[in-house]
C-alpha positions in Angstrom: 101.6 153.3 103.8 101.0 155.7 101.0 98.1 157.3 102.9 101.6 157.6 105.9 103.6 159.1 103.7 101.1 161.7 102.8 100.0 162.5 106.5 104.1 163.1 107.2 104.1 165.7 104.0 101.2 167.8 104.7 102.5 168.0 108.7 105.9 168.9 107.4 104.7 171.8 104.9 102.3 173.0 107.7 105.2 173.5 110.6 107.6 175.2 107.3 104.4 177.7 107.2 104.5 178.1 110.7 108.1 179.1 110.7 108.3 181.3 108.0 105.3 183.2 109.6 107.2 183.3 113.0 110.6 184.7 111.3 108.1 187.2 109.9 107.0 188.0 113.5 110.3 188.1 115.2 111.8 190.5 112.4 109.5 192.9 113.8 109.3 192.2 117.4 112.1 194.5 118.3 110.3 197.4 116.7 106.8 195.9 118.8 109.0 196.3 121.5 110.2 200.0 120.6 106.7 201.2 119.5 105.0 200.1 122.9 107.6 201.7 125.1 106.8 204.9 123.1 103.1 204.6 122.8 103.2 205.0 126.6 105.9 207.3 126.9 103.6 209.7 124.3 100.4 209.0 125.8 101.9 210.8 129.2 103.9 213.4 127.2 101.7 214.3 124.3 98.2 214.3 123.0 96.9 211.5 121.2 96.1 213.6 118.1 99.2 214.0 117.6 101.0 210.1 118.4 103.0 209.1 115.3 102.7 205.1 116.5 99.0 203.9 116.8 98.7 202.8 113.3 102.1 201.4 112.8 101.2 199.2 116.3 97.9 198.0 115.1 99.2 196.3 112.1 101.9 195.0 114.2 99.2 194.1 116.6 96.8 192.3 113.7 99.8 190.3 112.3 100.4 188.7 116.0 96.8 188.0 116.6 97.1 186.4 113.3 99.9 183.8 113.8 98.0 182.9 117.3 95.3 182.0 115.1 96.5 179.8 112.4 98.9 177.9 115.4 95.7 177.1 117.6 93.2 176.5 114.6 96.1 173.7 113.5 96.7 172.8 116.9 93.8 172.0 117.6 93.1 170.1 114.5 95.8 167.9 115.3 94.9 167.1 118.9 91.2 166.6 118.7 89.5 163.6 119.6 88.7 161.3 117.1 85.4 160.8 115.6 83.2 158.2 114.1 84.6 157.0 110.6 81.7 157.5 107.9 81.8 156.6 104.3 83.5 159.6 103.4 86.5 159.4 105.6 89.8 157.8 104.5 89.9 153.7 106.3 92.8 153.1 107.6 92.0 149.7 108.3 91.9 146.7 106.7 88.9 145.0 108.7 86.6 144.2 111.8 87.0 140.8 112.6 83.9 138.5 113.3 84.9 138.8 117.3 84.9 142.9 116.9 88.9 143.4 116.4 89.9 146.0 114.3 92.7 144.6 111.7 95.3 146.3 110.6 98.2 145.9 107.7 101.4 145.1 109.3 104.6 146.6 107.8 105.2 144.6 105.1 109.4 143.3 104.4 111.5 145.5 102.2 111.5 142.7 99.8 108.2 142.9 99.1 107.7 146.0 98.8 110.6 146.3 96.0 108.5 143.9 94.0 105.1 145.9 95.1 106.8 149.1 93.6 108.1 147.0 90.7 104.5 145.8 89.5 103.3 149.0 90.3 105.7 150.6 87.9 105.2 148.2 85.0 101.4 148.6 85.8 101.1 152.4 85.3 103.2 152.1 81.9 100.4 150.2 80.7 97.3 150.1 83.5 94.9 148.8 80.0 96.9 145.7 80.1 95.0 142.8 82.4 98.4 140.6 83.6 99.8 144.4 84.4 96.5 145.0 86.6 96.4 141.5 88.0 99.8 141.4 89.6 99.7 145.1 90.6 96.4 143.9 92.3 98.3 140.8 93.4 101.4 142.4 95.5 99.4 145.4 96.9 97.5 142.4 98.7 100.9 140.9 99.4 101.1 144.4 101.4 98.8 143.7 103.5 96.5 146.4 101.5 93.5 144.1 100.6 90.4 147.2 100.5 93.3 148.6 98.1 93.8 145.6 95.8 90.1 145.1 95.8 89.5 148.8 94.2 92.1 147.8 91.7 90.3 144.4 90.7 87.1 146.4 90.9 88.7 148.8 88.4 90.1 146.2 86.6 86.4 144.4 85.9 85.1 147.8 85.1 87.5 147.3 81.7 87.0 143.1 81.8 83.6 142.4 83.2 83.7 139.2 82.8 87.4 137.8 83.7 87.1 134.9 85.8 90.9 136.0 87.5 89.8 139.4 88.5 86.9 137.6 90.0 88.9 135.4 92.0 91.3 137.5 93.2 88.8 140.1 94.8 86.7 137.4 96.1 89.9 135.5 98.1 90.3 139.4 99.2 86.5 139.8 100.4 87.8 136.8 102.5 90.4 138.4 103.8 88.2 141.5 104.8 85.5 139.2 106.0 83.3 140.0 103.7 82.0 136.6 102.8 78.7 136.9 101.1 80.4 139.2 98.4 83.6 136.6 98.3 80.7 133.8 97.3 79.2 136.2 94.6 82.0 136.8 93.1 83.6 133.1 93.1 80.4 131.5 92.2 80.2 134.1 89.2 83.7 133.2 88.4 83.0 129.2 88.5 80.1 130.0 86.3 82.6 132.0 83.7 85.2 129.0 83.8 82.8 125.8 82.8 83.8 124.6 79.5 87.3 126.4 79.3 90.5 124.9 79.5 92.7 125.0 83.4 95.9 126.4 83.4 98.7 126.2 86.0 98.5 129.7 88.1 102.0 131.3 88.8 102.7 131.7 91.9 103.0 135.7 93.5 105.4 134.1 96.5 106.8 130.9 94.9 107.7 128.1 97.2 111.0 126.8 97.9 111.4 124.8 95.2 109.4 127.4 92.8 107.0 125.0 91.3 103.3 126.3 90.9 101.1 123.7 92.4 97.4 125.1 92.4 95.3 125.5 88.9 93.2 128.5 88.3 90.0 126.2 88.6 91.1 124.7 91.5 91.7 128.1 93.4 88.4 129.3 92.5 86.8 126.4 93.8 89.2 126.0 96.9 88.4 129.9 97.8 84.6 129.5 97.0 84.7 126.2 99.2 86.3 128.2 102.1 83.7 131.7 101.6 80.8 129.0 102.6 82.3 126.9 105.4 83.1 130.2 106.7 79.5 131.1 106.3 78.7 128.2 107.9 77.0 126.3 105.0 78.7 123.3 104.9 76.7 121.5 101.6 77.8 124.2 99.4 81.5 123.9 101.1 81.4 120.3 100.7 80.2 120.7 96.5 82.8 123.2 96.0 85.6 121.7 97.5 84.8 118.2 95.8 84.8 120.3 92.3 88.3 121.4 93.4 89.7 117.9 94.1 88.8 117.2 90.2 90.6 120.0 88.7 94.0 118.6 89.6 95.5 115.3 90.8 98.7 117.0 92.2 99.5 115.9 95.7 99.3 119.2 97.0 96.1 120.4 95.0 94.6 116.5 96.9 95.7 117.5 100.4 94.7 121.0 100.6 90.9 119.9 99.1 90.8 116.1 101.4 91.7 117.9 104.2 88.6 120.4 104.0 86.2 117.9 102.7 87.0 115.6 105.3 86.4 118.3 108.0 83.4 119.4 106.3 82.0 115.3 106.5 83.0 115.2 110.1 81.6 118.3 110.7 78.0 117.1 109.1 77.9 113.6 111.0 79.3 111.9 108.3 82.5 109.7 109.4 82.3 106.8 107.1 82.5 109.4 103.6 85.0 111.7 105.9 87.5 108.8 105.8 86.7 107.1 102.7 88.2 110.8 101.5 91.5 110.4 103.5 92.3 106.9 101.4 94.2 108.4 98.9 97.0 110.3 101.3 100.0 108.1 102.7 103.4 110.1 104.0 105.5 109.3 100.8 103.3 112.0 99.0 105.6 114.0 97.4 103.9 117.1 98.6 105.9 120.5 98.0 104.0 123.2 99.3 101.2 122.2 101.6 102.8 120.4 104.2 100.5 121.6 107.0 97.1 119.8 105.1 99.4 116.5 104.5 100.5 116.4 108.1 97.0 117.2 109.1 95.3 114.6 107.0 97.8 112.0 108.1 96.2 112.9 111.9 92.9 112.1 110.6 94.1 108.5 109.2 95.6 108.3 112.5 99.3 107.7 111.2 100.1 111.1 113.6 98.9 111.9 116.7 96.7 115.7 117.8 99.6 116.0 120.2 102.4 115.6 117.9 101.5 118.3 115.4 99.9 120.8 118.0 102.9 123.5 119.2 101.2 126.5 121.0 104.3 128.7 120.6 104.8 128.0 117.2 105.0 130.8 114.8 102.6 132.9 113.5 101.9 132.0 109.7 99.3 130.7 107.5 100.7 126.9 107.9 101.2 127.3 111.6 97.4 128.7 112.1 96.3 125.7 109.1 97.8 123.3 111.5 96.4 124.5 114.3 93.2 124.8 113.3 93.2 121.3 112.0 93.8 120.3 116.2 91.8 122.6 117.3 88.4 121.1 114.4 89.8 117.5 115.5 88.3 117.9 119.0 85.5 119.5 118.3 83.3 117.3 116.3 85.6 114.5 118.2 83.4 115.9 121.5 86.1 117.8 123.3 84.0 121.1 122.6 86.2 123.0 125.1 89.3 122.0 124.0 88.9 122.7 120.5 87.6 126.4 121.9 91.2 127.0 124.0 93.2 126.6 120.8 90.7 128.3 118.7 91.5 131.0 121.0 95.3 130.5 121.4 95.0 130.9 117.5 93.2 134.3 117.2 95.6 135.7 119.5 98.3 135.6 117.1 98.9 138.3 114.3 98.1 136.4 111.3 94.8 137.3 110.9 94.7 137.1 107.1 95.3 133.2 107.1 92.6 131.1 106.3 93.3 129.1 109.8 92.8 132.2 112.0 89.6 133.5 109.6 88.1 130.2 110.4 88.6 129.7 114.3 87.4 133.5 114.4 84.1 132.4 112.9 83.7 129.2 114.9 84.5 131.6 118.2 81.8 134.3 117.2 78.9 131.1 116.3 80.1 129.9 119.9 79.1 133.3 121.7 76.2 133.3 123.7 73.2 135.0 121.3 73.0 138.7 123.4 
């Protein structure tokens, strides 16, 4: 958006430049005009030694060939086929998915970009400070601008190299980007940094209806480090983070979210007897307040709701929807119905909300489907 803004400026100031060069020109075009007529008239009447107007004309002549110039050197500029982005060029986009999409930020909602500005404010009044940096980090994500907010936690660990939250917040963005490999680094580093001290509620950056924190700071380090290897397709490691991020909390939505990978995980690996074992915890009167989508989901898996019941192609694009979806979608595949689960896979990547954790994860199980080239 910034990078917009800036492209609008520098267009604006170049057609000003333009115009002030083509009042210049039109000032004098009359007396073009006038000097022409009697440069010929002279040349028949007189000799040239003696003509009054050649030098006059030429400068006339040099300032027009100029403005043709600077128009078609920037008109040209504008209009030219794009090239190859290197390493030195600005990105303007966020990502290339795992099937070859590019991704791009969507315009984020006017309310979030008042609270953006507002963090960014109380951020540059004291960019030393580390909550400062890690909620001005925090809402430029909310943006939609995750290779932005991982500069700033990059920044930010430049100053605190070994702050566990920085960590975690840039690797949950290397997710985002699809970056994996960097997302485990970082979130295994972080784990490492976090045995031995004390877990704290984390505050929420988009607080729920009822505006009750429900994750930990351990827990989200182990839930994203959990997700950066299933995604990788290493489902041990998965399964060993996501058990370490069951024990960090015994909140009903901290027990949903973490069940409902580790029993996909089980499934996944052959293992149906742990899988369920997992799911004996979870009955509907869970007083669940923000992760509905894992509740409903591992309710299917009990069987207390049925595939088709929670399944709704044309339901909306969000990070619960595509959660829920997915769920389906990873029910019928290690259930046998390999097609199936690839339809909605696909139905899910279709959508726009290519930052939820749903959509990252059918786009992985897609591009391991391919046929090897």
């Amino acid at each position: 958006m910034v990078l917009r803004l800036f492209k609008a400026r520098t267009f604006f100031q170049n057609h000003v430049i333009f115009f002030l060069l083509y009042m210049v020109f039109f000032v004098h075009i009359v007396d073009f005009l006038v000097i022409i007529f009697r440069f010929i008239l002279n040349s028949v009447l007189s000799d040239s030694n003696t003509n009054p107007y050649p030098t006059k004309m030429k400068h006339l002549l040099l300032l027009f060939s100029l403005s043709l110039a600077f128009y078609s050197c920037n008109n040209t500029a504008e209009k030219q086929p794009s090239t190859p982005v290197t390493e030195d060029d600005e990105i303007t986009y966020e990502a290339i998915g795992k099937l070859g999409d590019t991704l791009y930020a969507a315009e984020p909602s006017e309310e979030i970009l008042e609270k953006y500005l507002e963090k960014q404010r109380i951020y540059e009044e004291a960019p030393d400070d580390l909550e400062n940096l890690i909620w001005y980090g925090r809402f430029t994500a909310y943006l939609g601008n995750y290779r932005d907010a991982i500069e700033i936690y990059t920044n930010g660990l430049n100053k605190f190299p070994d702050e566990s939250r920085l960590l975690r917040h840039r690797g949950h963005r290397y997710i985002s980007v699809r970056e994996f490999d960097k997302a485990i680094a970082d979130l295994s580093k972080a784990a490492e940094l976090i045995k031995d001290r004390e877990n704290k509620t984390e505050p929420d950056g988009m607080p729920n209806a009822m505006n009750v924190p429900v994750s930990t700071m351990h827990g989200n380090i182990y839930y994203h480090l959990g997700l950066a290897h299933y995604l990788n397709n290493n489902m041990q490691a998965a399964l060993d983070a996501y058990k370490m991020c069951l024990e960090t909390s015994s909140s009903p939505d901290n027990v949903v979210s973490a069940t409902h990978w580790i029993y996909m995980i089980n499934r996944r690996m052959g293992r149906i007897d742990t899988a369920e074992k997992y799911l004996a915890p979870i009955d509907k009167e869970m007083e669940v307040i923000e992760n509905d989508a894992y509740h409903k989901a591992c309710l299917m898996y009990k069987g207390e709701l049925k595939p088709e019941d929670l399944y709704d192609p044309n339901s909306e694009d969000s990070a619960s929807g595509s959660a829920l979806k997915y769920a389906v979608g990873n029910w019928h595949y290690y259930n046998g119905d390999r097609e199936l689960a690839k339809e909605i896979f696909r139905e899910i990547v279709s959508g726009d909300d290519w930052a939820s954790f749903g959509y990252i994860a059918a786009e992985a199980d897609l591009a391991r489907m391919q046929p090897a080239k």
